[in-house]
C-alpha positions in Angstrom: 42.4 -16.1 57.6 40.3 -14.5 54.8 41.1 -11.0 53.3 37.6 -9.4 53.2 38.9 -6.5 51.4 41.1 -9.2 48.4 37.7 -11.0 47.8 35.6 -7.6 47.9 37.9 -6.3 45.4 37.9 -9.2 43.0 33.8 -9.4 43.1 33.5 -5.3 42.6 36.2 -5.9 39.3 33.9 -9.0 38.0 31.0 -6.8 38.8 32.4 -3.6 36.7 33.7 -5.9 33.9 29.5 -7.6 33.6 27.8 -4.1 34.6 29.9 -0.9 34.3 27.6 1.7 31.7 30.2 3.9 30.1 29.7 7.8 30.2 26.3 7.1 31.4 24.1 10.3 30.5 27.2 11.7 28.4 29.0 11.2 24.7 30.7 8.0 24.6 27.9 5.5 26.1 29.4 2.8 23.1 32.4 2.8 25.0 34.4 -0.6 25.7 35.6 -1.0 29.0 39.0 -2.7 30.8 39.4 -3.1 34.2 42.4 -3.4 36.0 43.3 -3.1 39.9 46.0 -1.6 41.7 46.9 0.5 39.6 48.0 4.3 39.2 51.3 6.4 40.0 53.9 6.7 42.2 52.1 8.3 45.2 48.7 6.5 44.7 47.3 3.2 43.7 44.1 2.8 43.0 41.9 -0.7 44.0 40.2 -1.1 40.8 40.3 1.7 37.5 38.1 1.2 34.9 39.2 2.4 31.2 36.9 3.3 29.0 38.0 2.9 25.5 37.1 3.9 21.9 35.8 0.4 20.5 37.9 1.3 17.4 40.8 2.6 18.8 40.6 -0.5 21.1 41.2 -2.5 18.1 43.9 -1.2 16.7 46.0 -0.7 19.9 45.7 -4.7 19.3 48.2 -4.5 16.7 50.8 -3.1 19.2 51.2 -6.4 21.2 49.7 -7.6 24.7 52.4 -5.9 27.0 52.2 -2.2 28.2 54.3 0.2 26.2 56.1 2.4 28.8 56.5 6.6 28.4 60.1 5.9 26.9 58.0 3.3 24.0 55.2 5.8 23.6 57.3 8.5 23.0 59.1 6.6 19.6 55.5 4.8 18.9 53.5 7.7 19.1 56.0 10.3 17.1 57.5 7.7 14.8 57.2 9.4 11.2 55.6 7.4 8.4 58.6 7.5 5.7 62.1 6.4 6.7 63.8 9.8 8.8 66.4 10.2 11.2 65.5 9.9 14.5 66.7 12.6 16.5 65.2 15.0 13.6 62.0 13.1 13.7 61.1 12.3 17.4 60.7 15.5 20.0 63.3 16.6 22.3 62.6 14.3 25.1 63.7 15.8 28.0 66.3 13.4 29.3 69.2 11.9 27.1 68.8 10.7 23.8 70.7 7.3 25.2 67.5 6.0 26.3 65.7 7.1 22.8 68.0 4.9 21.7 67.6 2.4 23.7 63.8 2.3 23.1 63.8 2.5 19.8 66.0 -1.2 19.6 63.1 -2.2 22.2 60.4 -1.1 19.7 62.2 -2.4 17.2 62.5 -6.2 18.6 58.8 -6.0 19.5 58.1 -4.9 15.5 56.3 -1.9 16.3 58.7 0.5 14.6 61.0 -0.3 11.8 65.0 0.7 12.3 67.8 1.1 9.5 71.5 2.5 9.3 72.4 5.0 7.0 75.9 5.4 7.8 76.0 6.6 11.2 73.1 7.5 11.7 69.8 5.6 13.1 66.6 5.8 11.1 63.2 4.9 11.8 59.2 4.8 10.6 56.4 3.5 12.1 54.4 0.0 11.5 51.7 1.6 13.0 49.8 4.9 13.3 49.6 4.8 17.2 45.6 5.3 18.3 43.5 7.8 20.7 42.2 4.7 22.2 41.5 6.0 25.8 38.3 8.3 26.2 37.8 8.3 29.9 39.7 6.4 33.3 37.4 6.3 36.6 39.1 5.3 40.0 37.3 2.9 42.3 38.6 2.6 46.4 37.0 -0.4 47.9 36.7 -0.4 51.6 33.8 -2.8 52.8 34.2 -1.9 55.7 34.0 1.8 56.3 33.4 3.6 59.8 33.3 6.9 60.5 37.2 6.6 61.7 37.8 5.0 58.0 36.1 7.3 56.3 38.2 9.9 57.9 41.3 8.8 56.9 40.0 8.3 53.6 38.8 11.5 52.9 41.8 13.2 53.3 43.4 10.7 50.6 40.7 11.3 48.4 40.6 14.9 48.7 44.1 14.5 47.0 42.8 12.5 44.0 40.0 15.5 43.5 42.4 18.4 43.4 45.1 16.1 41.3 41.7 15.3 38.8 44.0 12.6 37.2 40.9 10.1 37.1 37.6 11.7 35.6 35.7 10.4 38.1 36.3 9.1 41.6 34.1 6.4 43.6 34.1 4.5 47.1 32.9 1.2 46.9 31.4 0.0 50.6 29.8 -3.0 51.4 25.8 -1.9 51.9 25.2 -2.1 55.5 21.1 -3.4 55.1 17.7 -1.5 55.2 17.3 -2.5 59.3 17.6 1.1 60.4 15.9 4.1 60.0 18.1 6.3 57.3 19.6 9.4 58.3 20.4 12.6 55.8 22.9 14.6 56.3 21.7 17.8 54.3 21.1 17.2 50.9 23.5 14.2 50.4 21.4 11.2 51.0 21.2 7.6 49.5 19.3 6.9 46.6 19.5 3.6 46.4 16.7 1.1 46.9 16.4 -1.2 50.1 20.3 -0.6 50.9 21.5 2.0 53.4 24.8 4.0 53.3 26.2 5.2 56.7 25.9 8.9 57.1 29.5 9.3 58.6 30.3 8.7 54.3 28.5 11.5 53.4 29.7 13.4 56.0 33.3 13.1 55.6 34.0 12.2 51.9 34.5 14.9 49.2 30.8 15.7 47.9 32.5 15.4 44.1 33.3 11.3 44.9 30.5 8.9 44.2 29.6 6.5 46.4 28.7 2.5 45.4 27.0 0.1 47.7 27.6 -3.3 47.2 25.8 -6.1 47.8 28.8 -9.3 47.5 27.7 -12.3 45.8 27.5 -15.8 47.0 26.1 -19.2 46.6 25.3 -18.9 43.2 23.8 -15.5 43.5 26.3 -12.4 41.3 27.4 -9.3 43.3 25.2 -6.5 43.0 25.7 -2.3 43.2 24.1 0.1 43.6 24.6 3.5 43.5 24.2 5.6 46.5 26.0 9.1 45.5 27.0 10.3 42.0 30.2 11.8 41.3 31.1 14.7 39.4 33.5 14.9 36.2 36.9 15.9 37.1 38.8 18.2 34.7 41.5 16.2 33.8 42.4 18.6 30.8 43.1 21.9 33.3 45.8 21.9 35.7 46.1 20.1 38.5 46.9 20.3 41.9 49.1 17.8 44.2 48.7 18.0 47.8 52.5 17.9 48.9 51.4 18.7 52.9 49.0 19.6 54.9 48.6 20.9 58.6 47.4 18.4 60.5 44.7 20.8 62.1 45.5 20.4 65.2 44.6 23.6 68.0 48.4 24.6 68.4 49.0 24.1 64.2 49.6 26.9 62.3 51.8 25.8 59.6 50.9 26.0 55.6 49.9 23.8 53.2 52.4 22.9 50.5 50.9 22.3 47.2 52.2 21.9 43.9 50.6 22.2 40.3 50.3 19.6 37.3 50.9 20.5 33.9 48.0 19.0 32.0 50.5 17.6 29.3 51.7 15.1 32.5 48.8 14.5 33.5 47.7 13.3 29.8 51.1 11.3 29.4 50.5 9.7 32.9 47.1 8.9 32.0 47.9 7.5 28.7 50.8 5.3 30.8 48.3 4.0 32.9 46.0 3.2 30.7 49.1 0.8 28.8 49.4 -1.0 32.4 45.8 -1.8 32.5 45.6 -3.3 29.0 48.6 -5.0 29.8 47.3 -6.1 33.3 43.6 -6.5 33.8 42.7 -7.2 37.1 42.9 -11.3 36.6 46.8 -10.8 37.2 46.4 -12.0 40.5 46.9 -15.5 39.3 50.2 -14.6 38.3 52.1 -14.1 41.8 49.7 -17.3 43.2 50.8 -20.8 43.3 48.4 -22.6 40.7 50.7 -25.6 40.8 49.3 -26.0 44.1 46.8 -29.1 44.4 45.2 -27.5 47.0 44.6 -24.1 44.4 40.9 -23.9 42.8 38.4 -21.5 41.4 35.6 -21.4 42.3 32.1 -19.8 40.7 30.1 -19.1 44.0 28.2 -16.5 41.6 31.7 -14.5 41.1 34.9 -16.6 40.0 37.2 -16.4 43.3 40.8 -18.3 43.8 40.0 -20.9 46.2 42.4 -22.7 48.8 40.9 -26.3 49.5 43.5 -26.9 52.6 42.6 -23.7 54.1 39.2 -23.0 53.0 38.5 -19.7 51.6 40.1 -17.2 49.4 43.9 -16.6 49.8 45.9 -13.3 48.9 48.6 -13.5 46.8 50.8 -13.5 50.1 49.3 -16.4 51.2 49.5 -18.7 48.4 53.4 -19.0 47.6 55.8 -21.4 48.0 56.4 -20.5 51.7 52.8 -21.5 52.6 52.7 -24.5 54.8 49.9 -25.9 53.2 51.2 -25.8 49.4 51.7 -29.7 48.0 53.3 -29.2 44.6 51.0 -31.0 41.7 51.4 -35.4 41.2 54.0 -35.4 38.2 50.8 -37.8 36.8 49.0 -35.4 37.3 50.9 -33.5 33.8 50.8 -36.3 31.7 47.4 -38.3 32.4 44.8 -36.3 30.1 46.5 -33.0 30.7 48.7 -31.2 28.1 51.8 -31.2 28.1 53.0 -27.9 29.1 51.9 -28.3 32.5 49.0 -29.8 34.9 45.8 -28.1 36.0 47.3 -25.1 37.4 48.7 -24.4 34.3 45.1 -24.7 32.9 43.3 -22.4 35.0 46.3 -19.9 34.1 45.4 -20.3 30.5 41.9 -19.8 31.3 42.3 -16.7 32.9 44.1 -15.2 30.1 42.2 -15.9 27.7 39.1 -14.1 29.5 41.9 -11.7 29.8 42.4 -11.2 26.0 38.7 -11.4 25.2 38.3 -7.9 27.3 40.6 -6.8 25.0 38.6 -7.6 21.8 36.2 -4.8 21.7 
């Protein structure tokens, strides 16, 4: 069966990779812009985050390699000294043993980001690179196409959360538009202003009024997936503290128990913002292909208006689940099939993969 929410999730990333209008009405509207999905921190993902990067710090980050550079590699990168210096002098206490400095710093130094030498005992390093300020703002997007009132709910607690925590500057609910058939309701001064789509009051009524709201329109038979925008969202202040909802009464008649809470410094919330932003350059949001079985002669994609994975045995869009070895539709590739015409590092899965990666890399190039 088809995952509504998989395929609603890959057309709203396509849509926000063609579309997406960096700090619209603020500084920064030259912005470049890398999309990613499921991404975020230990206690939330997000569906799809959209980075929006300095075109020239974009650039240089380049130098740095394709893969993500983890908080223990951003530490060395980012502190590395430009002449030769001992390392324990030149980096910042890190907070945890200097073992795993160490242990960076040879990782850094194999991907020829920093530059290592002995002088006697000791381990010294400088930098390749001056490390950029590449990331000006990160907006989180939840896609639920189909969202009740019951939905809606649920979700409004969660996103109540990502307000208070203000690790993303902005926060929006992407929702399939439900049609102009019935007469729009208000519900006080929150109302749609979108043209010829209508948004269910129940997700004004229940979702923080600082999370924006886009209605979208999927794509299909050669037509592209449109949004609108129903709800603008305020700017979160990621560079004050924040706060992280540890529990919260249910709110029941009989509860009287506190809420827990704690507060975030803004120095982790910049360092975790920084970390995600690596995982998204790293990632994208085509890295789907890379946990499917394109090897598969039954694996296609297909351009119905957005580019979607395509199972011909099954016929529609699988999940990542789905299409693995286990699946009892999956007929490995004809060996011809990677020697008649084809390379010869691999068949047409192998292709597609290569396709995908190199739209991947070209969002890289601002």
């Amino acid at each position: 069966m088809a995952s509504p929410e998989f395929t609603f999730e890959l057309r709203v990333c396509q849509w926000t990779e063609r579309e997406w209008t960096p700090g619209t009405g603020r500084d920064g509207s030259d912005s470049a812009v890398l999309v990613a999905r499921q991404l975020g921190i230990r206690e939330r993902r997000w569906d799809t985050l959209v980075v929006e990067c300095d075109p020239e710090g974009l650039a240089a980050r380049a130098v740095f390699g394709t893969d993500r550079l983890d908080s223990d590699l951003l530490h060395v990168v980012r502190n590395a000294p430009k002449e030769w210096a001992y390392y324990r002098e030149a980096l910042p206490d890190p907070g945890y043993p200097w073992r795993y400095v160490r242990e960076a710093i040879h990782t850094a130094d194999d991907r020829g980001i920093v530059e290592t030498r002995r002088a006697g005992n000791r381990i010294e390093i400088r930098r390749n690179w001056h490390y950029p300020d590449w990331v000006r703002r990160i907006v989180a997007i939840e896609n639920k196409p189909d969202l009740d009132a019951s939905a809606a709910r649920a979700l409004g607690d969660q996103l109540e959360r990502d307000v208070a925590l203000a690790l993303a500057d902005e926060v929006w609910v992407a929702t399939a538009a439900t049609g102009d058939s019935a007469e729009r309701s208000s519900a006080g001064s929150r109302h749609s202003s979108c043209s010829g789509e209508r948004v269910e009051p129940a997700l004004f009524e229940r979702l923080p009024v600082e999370v924006g709201i886009l209605t979208v329109t999927p794509g299909g038979n050669g037509e592209r997936t449109r949004v609108d925008t129903a709800w603008e969202p305020s700017s979160l202040a990621v560079d004050d503290p924040g706060t992280r909802i540890v529990d919260r009464p249910d709110g029941g008649p009989n509860d009287e128990s506190a809420a827990r809470f704690e507060y975030a410094d803004p120095e982790w919330k910049r360092a975790k913002r920084l970390e995600i932003a690596e995982r998204a350059y790293e990632r994208g949001w085509r890295s789907y292909v890379d946990t499917m079985r394109t090897d598969c002669r039954q694996f296609e994609l297909r351009d119905d208006g957005d580019t979607l994975p395509w199972c011909a045995a099954k016929g529609h869009s699988p999940t990542g689940r789905e299409c693995s070895g286990s699946c009892p539709e999956f007929t490995p590739e004809p060996p011809q099939w990677r020697t008649r015409g084809w390379p010869i590092e691999g068949g047409p899965g192998k292709g597609l993969k290569r396709l995908l990666e190199r739209q991947r890399q070209r969002q890289r190039d601002p």
